[in-house]
PDB file of N, CA, C and O in Angstrom, chain B, residues numbered from 101:
ATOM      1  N   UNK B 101      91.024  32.105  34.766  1.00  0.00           N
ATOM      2  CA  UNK B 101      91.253  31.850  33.364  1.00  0.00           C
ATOM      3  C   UNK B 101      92.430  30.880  33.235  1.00  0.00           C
ATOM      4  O   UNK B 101      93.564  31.206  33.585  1.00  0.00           O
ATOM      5  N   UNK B 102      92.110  29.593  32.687  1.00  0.00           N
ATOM      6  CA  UNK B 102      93.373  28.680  31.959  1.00  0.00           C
ATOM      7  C   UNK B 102      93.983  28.997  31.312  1.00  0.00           C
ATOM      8  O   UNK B 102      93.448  29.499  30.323  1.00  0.00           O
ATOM      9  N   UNK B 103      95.410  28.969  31.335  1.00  0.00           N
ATOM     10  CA  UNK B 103      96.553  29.239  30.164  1.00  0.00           C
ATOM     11  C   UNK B 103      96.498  28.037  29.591  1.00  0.00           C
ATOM     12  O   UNK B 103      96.098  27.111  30.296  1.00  0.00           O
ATOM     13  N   UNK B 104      96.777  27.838  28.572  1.00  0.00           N
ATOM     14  CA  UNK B 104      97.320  26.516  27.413  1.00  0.00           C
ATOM     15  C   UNK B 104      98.636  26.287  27.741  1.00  0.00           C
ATOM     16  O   UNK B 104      99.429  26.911  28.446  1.00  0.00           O
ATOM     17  N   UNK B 105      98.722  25.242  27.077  1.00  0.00           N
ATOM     18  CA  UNK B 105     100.657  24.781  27.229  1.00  0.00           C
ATOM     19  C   UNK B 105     101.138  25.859  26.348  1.00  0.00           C
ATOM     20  O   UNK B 105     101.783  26.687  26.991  1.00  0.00           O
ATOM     21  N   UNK B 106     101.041  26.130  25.081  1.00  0.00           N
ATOM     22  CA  UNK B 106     101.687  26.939  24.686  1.00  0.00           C
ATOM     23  C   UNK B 106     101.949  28.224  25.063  1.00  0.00           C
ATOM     24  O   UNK B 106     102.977  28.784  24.681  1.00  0.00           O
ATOM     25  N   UNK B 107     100.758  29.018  26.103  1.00  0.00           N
ATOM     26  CA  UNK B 107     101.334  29.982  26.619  1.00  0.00           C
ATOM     27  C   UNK B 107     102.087  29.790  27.921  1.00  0.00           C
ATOM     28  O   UNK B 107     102.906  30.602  28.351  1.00  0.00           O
ATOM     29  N   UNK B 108     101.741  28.622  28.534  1.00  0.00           N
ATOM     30  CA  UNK B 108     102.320  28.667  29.636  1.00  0.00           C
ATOM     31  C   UNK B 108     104.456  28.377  29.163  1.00  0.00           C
ATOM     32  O   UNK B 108     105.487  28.500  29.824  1.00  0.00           O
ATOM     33  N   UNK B 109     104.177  28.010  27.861  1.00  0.00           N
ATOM     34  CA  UNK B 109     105.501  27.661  27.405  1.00  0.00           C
ATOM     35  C   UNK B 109     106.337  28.981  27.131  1.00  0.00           C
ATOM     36  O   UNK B 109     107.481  29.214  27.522  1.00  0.00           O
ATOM     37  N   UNK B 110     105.473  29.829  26.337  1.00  0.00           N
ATOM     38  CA  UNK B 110     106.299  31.457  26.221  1.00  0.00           C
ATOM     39  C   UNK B 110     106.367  32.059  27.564  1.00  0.00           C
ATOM     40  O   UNK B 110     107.416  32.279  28.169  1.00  0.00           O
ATOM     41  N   UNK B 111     105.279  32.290  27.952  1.00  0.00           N
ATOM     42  CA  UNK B 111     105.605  33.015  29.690  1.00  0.00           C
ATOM     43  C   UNK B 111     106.584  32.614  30.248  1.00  0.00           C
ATOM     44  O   UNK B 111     107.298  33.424  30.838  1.00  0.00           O
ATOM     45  N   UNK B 112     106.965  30.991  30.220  1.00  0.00           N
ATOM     46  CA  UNK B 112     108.311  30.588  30.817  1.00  0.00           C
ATOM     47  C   UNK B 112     109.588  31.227  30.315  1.00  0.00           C
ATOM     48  O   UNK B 112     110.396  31.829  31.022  1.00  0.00           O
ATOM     49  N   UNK B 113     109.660  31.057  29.223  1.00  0.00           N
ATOM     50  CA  UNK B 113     110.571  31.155  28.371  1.00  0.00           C
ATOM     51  C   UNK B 113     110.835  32.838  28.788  1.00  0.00           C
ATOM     52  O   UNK B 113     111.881  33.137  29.365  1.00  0.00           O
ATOM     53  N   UNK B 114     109.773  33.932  28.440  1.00  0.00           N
ATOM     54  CA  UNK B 114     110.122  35.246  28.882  1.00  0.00           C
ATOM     55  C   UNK B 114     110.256  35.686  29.990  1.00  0.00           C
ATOM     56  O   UNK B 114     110.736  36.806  30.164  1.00  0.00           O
ATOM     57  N   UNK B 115     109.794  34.765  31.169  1.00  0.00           N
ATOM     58  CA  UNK B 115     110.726  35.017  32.333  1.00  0.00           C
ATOM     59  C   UNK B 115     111.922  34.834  32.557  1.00  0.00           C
ATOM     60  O   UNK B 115     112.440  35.715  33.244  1.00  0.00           O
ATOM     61  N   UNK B 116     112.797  33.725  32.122  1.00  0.00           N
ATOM     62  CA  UNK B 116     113.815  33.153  31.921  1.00  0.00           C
ATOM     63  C   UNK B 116     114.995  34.311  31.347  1.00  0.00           C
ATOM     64  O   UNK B 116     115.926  34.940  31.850  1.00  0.00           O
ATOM     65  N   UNK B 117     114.310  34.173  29.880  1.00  0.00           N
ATOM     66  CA  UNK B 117     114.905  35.727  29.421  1.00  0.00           C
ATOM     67  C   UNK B 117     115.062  36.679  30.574  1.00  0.00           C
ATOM     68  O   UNK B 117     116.180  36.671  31.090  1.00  0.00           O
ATOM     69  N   UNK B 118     114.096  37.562  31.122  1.00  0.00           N
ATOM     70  CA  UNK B 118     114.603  38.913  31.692  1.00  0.00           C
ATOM     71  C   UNK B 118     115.344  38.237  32.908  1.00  0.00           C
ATOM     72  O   UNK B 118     116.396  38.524  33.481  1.00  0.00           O
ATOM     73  N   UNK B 119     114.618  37.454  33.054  1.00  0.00           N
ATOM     74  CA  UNK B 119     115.802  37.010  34.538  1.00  0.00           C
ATOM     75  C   UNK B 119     117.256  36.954  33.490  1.00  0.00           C
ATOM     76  O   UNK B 119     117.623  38.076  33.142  1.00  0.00           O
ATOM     77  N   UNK B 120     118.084  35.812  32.975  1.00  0.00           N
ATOM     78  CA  UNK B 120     119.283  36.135  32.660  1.00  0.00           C
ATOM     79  C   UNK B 120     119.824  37.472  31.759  1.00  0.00           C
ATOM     80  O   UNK B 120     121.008  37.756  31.575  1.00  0.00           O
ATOM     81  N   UNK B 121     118.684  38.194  31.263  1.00  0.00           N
ATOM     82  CA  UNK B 121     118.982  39.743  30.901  1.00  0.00           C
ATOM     83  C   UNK B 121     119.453  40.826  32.081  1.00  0.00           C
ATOM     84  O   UNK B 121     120.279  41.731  31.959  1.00  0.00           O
ATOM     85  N   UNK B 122     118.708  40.475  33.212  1.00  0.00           N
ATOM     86  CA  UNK B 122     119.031  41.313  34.306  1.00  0.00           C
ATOM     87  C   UNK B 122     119.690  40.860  35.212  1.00  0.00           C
ATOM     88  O   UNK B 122     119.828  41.479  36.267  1.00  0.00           O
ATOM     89  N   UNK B 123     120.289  39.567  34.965  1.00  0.00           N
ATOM     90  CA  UNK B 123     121.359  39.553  35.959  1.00  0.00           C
ATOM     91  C   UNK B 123     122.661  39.875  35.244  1.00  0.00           C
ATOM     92  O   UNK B 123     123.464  40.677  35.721  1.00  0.00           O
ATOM     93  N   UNK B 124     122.884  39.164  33.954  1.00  0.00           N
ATOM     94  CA  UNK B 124     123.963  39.837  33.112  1.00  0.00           C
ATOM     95  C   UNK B 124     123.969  41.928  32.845  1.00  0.00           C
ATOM     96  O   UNK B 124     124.954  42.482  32.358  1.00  0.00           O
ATOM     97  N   UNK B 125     123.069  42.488  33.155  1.00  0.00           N
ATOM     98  CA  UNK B 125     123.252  43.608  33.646  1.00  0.00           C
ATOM     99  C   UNK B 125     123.775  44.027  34.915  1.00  0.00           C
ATOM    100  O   UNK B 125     124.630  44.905  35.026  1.00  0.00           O
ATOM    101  N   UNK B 126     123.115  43.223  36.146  1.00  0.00           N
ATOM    102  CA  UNK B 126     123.570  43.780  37.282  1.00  0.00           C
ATOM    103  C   UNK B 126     125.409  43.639  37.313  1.00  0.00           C
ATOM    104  O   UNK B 126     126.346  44.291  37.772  1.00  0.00           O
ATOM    105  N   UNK B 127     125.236  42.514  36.612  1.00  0.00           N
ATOM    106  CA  UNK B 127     126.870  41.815  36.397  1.00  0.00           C
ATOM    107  C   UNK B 127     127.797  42.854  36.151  1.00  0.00           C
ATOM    108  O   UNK B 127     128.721  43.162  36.904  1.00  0.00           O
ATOM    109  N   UNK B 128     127.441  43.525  34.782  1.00  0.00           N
ATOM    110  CA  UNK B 128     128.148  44.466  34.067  1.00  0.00           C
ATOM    111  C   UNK B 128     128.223  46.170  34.720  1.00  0.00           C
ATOM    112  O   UNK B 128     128.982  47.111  34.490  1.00  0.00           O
ATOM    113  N   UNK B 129     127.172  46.012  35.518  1.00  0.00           N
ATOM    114  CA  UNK B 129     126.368  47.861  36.115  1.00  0.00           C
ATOM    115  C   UNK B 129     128.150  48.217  36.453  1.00  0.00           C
ATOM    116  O   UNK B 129     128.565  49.126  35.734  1.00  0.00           O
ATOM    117  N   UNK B 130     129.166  47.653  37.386  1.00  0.00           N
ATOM    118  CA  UNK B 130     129.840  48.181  38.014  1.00  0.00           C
ATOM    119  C   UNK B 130     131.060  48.877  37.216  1.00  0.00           C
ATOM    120  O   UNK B 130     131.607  49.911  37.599  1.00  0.00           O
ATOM    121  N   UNK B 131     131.531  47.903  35.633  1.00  0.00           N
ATOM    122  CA  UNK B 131     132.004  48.278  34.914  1.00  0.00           C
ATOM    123  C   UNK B 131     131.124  49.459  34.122  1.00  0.00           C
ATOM    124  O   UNK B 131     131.810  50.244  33.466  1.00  0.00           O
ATOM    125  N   UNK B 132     130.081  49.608  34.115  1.00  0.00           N
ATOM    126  CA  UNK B 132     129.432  50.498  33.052  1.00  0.00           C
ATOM    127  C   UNK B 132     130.091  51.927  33.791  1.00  0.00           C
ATOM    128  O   UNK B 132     130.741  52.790  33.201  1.00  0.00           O
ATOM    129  N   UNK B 133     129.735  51.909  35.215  1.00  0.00           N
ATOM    130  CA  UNK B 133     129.710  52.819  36.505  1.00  0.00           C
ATOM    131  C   UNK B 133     131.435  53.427  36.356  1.00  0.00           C
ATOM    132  O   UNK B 133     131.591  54.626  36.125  1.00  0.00           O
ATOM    133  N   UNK B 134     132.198  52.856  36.450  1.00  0.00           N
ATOM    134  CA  UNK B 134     133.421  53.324  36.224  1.00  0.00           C
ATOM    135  C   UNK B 134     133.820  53.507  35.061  1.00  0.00           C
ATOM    136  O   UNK B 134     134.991  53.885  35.103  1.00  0.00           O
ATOM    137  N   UNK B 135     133.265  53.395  33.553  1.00  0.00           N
ATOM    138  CA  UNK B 135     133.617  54.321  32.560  1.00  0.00           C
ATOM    139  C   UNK B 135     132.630  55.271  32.883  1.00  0.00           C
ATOM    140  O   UNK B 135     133.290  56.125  33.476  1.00  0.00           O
ATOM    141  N   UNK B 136     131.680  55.586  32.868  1.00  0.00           N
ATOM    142  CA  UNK B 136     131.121  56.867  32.993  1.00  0.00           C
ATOM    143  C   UNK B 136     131.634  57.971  33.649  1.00  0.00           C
ATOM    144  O   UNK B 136     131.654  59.136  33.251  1.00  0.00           O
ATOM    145  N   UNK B 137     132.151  57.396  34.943  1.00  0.00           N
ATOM    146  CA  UNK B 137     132.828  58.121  35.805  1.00  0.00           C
ATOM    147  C   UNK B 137     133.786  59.164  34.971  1.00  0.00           C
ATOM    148  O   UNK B 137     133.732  60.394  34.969  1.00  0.00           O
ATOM    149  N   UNK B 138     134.884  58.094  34.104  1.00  0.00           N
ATOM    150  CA  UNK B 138     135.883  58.214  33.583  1.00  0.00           C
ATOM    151  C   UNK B 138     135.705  59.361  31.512  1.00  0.00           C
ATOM    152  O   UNK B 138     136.490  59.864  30.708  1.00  0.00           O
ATOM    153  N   UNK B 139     134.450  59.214  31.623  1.00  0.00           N
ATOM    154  CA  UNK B 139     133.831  59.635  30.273  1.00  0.00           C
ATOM    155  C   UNK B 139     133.264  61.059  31.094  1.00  0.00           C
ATOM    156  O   UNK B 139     133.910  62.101  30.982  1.00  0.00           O
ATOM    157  N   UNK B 140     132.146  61.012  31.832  1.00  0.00           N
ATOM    158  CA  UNK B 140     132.223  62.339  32.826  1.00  0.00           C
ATOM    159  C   UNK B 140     133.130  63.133  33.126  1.00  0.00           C
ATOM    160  O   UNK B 140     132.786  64.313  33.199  1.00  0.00           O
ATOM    161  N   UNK B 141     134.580  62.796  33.403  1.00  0.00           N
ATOM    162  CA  UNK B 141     135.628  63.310  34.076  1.00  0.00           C
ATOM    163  C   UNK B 141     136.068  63.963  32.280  1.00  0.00           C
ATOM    164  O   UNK B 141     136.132  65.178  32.093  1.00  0.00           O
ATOM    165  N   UNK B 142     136.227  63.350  31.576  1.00  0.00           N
ATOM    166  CA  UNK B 142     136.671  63.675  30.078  1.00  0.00           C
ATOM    167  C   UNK B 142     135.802  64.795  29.508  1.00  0.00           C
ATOM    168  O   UNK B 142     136.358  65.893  29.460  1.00  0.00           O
ATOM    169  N   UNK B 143     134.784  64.740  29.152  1.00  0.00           N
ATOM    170  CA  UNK B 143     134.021  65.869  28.371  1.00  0.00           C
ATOM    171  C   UNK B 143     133.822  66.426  29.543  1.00  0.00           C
ATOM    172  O   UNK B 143     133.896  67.604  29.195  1.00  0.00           O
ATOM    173  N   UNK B 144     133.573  66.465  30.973  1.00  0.00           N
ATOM    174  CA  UNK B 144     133.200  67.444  31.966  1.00  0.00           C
ATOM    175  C   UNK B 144     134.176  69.043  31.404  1.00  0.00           C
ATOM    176  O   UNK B 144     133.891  70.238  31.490  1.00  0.00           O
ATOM    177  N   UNK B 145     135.472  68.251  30.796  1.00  0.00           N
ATOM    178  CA  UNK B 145     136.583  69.837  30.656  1.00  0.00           C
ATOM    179  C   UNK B 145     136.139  70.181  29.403  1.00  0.00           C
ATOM    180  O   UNK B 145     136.907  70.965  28.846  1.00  0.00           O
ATOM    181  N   UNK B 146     135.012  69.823  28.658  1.00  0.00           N
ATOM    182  CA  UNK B 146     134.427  70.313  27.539  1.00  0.00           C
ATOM    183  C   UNK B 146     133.103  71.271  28.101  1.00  0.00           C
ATOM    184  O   UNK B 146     132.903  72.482  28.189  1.00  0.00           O
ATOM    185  N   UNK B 147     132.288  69.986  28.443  1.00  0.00           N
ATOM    186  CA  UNK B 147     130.881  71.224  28.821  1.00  0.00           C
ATOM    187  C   UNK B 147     130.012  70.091  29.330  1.00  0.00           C
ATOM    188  O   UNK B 147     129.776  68.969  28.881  1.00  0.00           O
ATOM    189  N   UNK B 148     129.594  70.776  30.465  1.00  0.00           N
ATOM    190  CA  UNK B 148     128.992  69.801  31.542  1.00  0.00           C
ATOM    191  C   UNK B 148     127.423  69.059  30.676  1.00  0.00           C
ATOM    192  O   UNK B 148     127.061  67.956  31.086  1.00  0.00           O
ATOM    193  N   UNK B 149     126.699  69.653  29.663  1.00  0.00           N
ATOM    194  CA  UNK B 149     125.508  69.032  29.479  1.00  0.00           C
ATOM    195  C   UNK B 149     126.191  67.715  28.513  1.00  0.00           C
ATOM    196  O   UNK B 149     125.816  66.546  28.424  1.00  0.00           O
ATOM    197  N   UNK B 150     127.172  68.329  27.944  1.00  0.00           N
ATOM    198  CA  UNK B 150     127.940  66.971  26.625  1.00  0.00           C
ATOM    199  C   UNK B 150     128.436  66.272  27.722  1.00  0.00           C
ATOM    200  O   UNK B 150     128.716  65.211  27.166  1.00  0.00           O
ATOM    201  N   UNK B 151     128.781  66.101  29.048  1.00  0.00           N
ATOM    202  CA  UNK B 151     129.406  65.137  29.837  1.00  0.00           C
ATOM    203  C   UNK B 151     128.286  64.353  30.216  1.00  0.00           C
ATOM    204  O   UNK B 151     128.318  63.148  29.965  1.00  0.00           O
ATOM    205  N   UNK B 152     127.397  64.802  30.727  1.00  0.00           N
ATOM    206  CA  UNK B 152     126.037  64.272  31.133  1.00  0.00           C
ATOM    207  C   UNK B 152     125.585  63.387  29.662  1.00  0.00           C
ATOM    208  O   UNK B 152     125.334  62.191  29.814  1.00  0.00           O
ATOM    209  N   UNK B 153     125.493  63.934  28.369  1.00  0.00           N
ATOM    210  CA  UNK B 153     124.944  62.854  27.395  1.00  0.00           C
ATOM    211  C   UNK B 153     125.749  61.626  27.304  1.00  0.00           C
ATOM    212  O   UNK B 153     125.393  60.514  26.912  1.00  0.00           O
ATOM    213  N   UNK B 154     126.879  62.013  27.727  1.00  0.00           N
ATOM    214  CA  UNK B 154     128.108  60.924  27.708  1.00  0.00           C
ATOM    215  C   UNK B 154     128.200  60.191  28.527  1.00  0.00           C
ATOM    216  O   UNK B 154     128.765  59.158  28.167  1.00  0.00           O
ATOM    217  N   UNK B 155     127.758  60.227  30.013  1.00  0.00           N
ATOM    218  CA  UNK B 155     127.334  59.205  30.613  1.00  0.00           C
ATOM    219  C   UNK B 155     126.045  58.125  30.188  1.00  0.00           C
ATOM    220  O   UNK B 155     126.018  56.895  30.215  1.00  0.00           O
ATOM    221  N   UNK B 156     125.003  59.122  29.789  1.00  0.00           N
ATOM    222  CA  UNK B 156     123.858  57.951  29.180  1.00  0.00           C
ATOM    223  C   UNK B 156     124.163  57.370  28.275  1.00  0.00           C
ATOM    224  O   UNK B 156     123.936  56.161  28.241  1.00  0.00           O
ATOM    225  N   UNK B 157     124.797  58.032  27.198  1.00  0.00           N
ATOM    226  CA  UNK B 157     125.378  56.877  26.237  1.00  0.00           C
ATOM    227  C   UNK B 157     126.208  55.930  26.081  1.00  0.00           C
ATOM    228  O   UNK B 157     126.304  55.238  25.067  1.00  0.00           O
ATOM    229  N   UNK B 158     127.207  55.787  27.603  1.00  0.00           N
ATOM    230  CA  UNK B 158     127.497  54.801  28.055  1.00  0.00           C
ATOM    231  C   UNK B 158     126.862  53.703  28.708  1.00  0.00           C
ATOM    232  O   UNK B 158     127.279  52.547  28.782  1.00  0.00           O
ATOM    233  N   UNK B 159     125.575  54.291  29.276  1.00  0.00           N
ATOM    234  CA  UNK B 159     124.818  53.567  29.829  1.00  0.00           C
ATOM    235  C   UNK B 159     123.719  52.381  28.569  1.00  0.00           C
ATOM    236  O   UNK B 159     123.433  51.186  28.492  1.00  0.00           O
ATOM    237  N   UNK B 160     123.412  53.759  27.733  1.00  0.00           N
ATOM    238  CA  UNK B 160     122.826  53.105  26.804  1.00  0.00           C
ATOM    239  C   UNK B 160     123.651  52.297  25.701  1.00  0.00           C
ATOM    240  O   UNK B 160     122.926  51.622  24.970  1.00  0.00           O
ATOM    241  N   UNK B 161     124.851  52.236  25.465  1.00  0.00           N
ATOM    242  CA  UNK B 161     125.264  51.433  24.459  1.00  0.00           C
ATOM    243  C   UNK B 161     125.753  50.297  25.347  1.00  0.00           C
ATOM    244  O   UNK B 161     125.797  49.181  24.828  1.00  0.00           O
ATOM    245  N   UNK B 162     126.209  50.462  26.892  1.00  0.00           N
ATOM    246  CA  UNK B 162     126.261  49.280  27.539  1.00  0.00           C
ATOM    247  C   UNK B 162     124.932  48.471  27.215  1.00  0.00           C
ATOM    248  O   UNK B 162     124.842  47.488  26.479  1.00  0.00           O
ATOM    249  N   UNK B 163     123.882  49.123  27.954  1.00  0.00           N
ATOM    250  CA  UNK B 163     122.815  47.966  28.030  1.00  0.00           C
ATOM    251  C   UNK B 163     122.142  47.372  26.759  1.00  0.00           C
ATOM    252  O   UNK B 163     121.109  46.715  26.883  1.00  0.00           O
ATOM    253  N   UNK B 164     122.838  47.641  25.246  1.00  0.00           N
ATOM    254  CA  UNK B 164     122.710  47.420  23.882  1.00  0.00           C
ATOM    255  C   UNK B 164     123.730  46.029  23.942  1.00  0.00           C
ATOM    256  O   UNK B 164     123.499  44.918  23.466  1.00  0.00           O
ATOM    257  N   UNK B 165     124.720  46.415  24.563  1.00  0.00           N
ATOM    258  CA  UNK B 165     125.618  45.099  24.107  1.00  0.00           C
ATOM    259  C   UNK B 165     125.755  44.457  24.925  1.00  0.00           C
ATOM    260  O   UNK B 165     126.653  43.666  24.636  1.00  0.00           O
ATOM    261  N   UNK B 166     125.145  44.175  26.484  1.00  0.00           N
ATOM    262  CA  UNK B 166     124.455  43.228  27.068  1.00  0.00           C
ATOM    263  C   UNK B 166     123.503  42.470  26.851  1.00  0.00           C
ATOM    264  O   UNK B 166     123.519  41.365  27.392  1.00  0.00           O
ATOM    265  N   UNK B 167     122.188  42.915  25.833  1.00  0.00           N
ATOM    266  CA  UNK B 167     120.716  42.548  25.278  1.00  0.00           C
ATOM    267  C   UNK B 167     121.886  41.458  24.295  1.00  0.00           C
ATOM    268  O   UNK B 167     121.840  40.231  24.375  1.00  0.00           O
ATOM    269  N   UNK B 168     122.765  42.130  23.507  1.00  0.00           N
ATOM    270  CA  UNK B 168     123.726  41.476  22.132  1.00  0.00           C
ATOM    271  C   UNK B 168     124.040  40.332  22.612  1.00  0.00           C
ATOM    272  O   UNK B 168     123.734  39.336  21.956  1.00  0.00           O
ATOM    273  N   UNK B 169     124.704  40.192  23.831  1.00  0.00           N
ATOM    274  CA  UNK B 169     125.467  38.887  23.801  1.00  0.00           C
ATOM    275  C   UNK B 169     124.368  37.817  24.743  1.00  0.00           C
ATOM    276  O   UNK B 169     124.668  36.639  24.934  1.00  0.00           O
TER     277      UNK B 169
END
């Protein structure tokens, strides 16, 4: 099956995207990795399941304001 220019133009384009989406993640993973640590270590003296949401939501509002910039 032939692609057209125009799709062959978006397919480019959305590879491009996740490629510089996922390298500006891998970029950031190590900082995400050491607040969690540090957010884990904090609510852990509260209650271990609220420490655990507190790591994903570091994870997840990191990878929100990586997509952002």
């Amino acid at each position: 099956m032939k692609m057209g220019i125009v799709t062959e133009w978006i397919v480019g384009r959305a590879k491009e995207g996740m490629t510089d989406l996922l390298a500006e993640y891998i970029t950031v993973s190590p900082l995400l990795v050491g607040v969690s640590i540090g957010v884990y270590a904090f609510l852990n003296m509260v209650s271990k399941g609220l420490a655990k949401l507190g790591v994903i939501g570091v994870f997840l509002y990191g990878g929100m304001i990586v997509i952002t910039n």
